[in-house]
N, C-alpha and C positions, 0 to 999 in steps of 0.2 A: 504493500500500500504506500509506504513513504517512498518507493519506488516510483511508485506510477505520480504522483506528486511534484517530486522534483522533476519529474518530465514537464507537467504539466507548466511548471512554474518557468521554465527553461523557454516552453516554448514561447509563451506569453511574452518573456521578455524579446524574445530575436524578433515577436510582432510588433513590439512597442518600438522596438528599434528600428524598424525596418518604415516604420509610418510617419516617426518621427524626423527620422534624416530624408524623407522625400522631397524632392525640391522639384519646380517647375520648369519641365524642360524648355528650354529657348536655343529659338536661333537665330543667327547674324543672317545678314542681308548681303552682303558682303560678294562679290562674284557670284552671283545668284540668280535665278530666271525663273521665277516663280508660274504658274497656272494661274488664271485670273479667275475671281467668283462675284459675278455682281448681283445686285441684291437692290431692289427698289424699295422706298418707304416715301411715304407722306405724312409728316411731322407739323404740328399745327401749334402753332404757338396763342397761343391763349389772351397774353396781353396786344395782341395786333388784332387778332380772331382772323388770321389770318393760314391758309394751309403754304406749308414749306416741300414741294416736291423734293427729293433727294435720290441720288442713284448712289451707291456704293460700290468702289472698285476696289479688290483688295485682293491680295496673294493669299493662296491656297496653302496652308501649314495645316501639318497634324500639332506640331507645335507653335507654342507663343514667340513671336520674332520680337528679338531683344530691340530696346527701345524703336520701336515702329513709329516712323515720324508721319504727318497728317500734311496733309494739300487738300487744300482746299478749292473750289478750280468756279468759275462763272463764265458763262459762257456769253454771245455778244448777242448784239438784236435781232431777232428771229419776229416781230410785229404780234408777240403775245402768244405764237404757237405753240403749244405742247411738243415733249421729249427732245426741248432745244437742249439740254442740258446733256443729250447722249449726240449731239453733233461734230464732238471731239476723242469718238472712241479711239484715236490714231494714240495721241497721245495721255488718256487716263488709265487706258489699257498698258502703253508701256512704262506708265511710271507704278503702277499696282505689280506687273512683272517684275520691276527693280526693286518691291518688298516695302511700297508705299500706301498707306492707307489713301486711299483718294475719293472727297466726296464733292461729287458736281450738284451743286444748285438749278433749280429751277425756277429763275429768279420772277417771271413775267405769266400772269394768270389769266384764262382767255377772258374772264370778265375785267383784267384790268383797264385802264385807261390808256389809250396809245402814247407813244412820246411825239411833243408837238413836232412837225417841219420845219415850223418858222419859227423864229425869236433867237436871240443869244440862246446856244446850245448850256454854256453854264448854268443860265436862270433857267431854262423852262426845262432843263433838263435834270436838275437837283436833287427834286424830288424821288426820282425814279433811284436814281444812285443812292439816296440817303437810303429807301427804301430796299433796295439791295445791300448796301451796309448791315442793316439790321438784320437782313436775311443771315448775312457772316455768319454774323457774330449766334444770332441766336442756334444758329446747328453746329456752331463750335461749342455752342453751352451745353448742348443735346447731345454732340459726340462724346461730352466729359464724363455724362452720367451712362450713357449706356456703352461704353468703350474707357471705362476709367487706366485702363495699363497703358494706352495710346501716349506719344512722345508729345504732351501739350507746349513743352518748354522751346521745340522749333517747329512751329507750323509756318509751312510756306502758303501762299494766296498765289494763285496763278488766274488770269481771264485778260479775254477778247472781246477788243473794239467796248463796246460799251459795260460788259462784263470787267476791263479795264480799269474802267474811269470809276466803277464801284469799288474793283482792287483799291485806286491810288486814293481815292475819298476814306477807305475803312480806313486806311494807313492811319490818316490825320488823325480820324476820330477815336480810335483806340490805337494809340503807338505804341503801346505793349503787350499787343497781343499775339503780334506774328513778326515769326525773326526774319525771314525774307515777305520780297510782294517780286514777281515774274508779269509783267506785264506783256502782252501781242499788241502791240499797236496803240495803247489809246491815245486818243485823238483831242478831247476836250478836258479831262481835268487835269489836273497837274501834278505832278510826280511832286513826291514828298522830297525834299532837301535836306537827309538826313542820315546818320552813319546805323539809327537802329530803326526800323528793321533795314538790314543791305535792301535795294534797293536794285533791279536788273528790267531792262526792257529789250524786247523785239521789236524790228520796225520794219516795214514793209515796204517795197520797193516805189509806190505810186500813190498812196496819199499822206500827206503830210501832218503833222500836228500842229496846232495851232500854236500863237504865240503863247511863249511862258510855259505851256505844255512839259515840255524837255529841259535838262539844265543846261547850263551852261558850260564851257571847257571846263573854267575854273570851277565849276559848282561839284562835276564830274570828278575833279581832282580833289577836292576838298571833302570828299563825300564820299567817295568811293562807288560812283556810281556806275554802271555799266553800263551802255545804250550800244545793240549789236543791230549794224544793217544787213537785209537778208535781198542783196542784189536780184535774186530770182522769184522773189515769190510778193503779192498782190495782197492788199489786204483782205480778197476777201475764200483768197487762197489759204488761210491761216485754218480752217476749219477741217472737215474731213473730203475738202475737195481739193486740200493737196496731194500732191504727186508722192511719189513713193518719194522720191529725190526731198523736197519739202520737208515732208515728215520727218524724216532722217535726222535733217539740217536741225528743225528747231526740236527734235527730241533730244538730238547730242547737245547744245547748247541750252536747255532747261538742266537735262542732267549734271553737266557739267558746273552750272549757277548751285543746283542743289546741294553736289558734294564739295563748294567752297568754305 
């Protein structure tokens, strides 16, 4: 009997041991090519009474990817259409490959209000941007509770043509929330003058930004700004109607901004 006992007791222990020293397996991202798994939700934020479409791109682990950093991506003006937000599968697709969480916005709802043609694009177009701000911000709130392991400490902000000009506005309005902002082109608001978050843009070979827009050499130098011309591609090339050759270009130079 005090045989079977100290078995009994022996085993108990090597389970207590064996439960206690478990740790959660992870892994680096590191020269890696992950499978992609997207996953659609519509998240509704309460104090706007407002619904927040979101698609999720993210690499397929049996385990937890050590510090998993977050992008957040807007995509540009589509006149209120639905699934504008999946019109950059080139690029949300290979940065969730490189072991990135990536959640694209649906920033524009078919009931919304158009954005006007005429007037100062700053003034009449404000609203929409501020409006897309809050969008950020509010599903970065929403990716904290329900993705709490996620790398909140560097989220990058990536978006096009007017998805942009909400990027370089979130900047302002919360400057510490995201360690970079990747711009495609925007056109009307104006890049943050600023060493936090760094601060990178793409720019397209045929329409220009207006003034103030862009910094300046010295701003550039002072700032550490990056503004790269893409000789071959249009701005409305930027989308999923570039070229393989395109894709390429501004996938290796977003990657490239990322691991700086």
């Amino acid at each position: 009997m005090n045989k079977n006992i100290c078995l009994q007791i022996l085993i108990c222990l090597l389970l207590t041991s064996c439960f206690t020293n478990k740790k959660t397996l992870v892994v680096t991202t590191e020269n890696k090519t992950f499978e992609v798994v997207l996953d659609s939700t519509d998240l509704f934020d309460t104090s706007r009474n407002r619904k927040v479409p979101v698609v999720i791109y993210k690499p397929k682990s049996d385990h937890q990817i050590e510090k998993q950093k977050v992008v957040i991506f807007s995509h540009g003006y589509y006149q209120n259409k639905g699934n504008s937000n999946t019109k950059y599968s080139y690029l949300t697709n290979f940065l969730a490959s490189k072991g990135y969480f990536v959640a694209s916005i649906q920033h524009e709802l078919p009931t919304d209000s158009l954005i006007p043609k005429t007037g100062i694009p700053q003034i009449v177009r404000m609203p929409f941007w501020k409006r897309g701000a809050d969008n950020i911000l509010f599903v970065i709130n929403e990716l904290k509770k329900s993705n709490p392991n996620l790398d909140f400490k560097h989220i990058t902000l990536i978006g096009h043509s007017n998805g942009a000009d909400m990027t370089a506005l979130f900047s302002q309005k919360y400057p510490k929330t995201a360690d970079k902002i990747i711009t495609l082109d925007n056109r009307r608001m104006a890049l943050p003058r600023t060493n936090h978050p760094k601060v990178y843009s793409l720019r397209s070979s045929d329409l220009p930004a207006d003034e103030g827009v862009l910094p300046t050499e010295d701003e550039k130098k002072k700032f550490g700004i990056k503004i790269i011309r893409l000789p071959n591609t249009i701005h409305n090339n930027m989308d999923d109607h570039a070229t393989n050759e395109q894709r390429k270009e501004i996938n290796d130079y977003i990657f490239t901004f990322l691991n700086e």
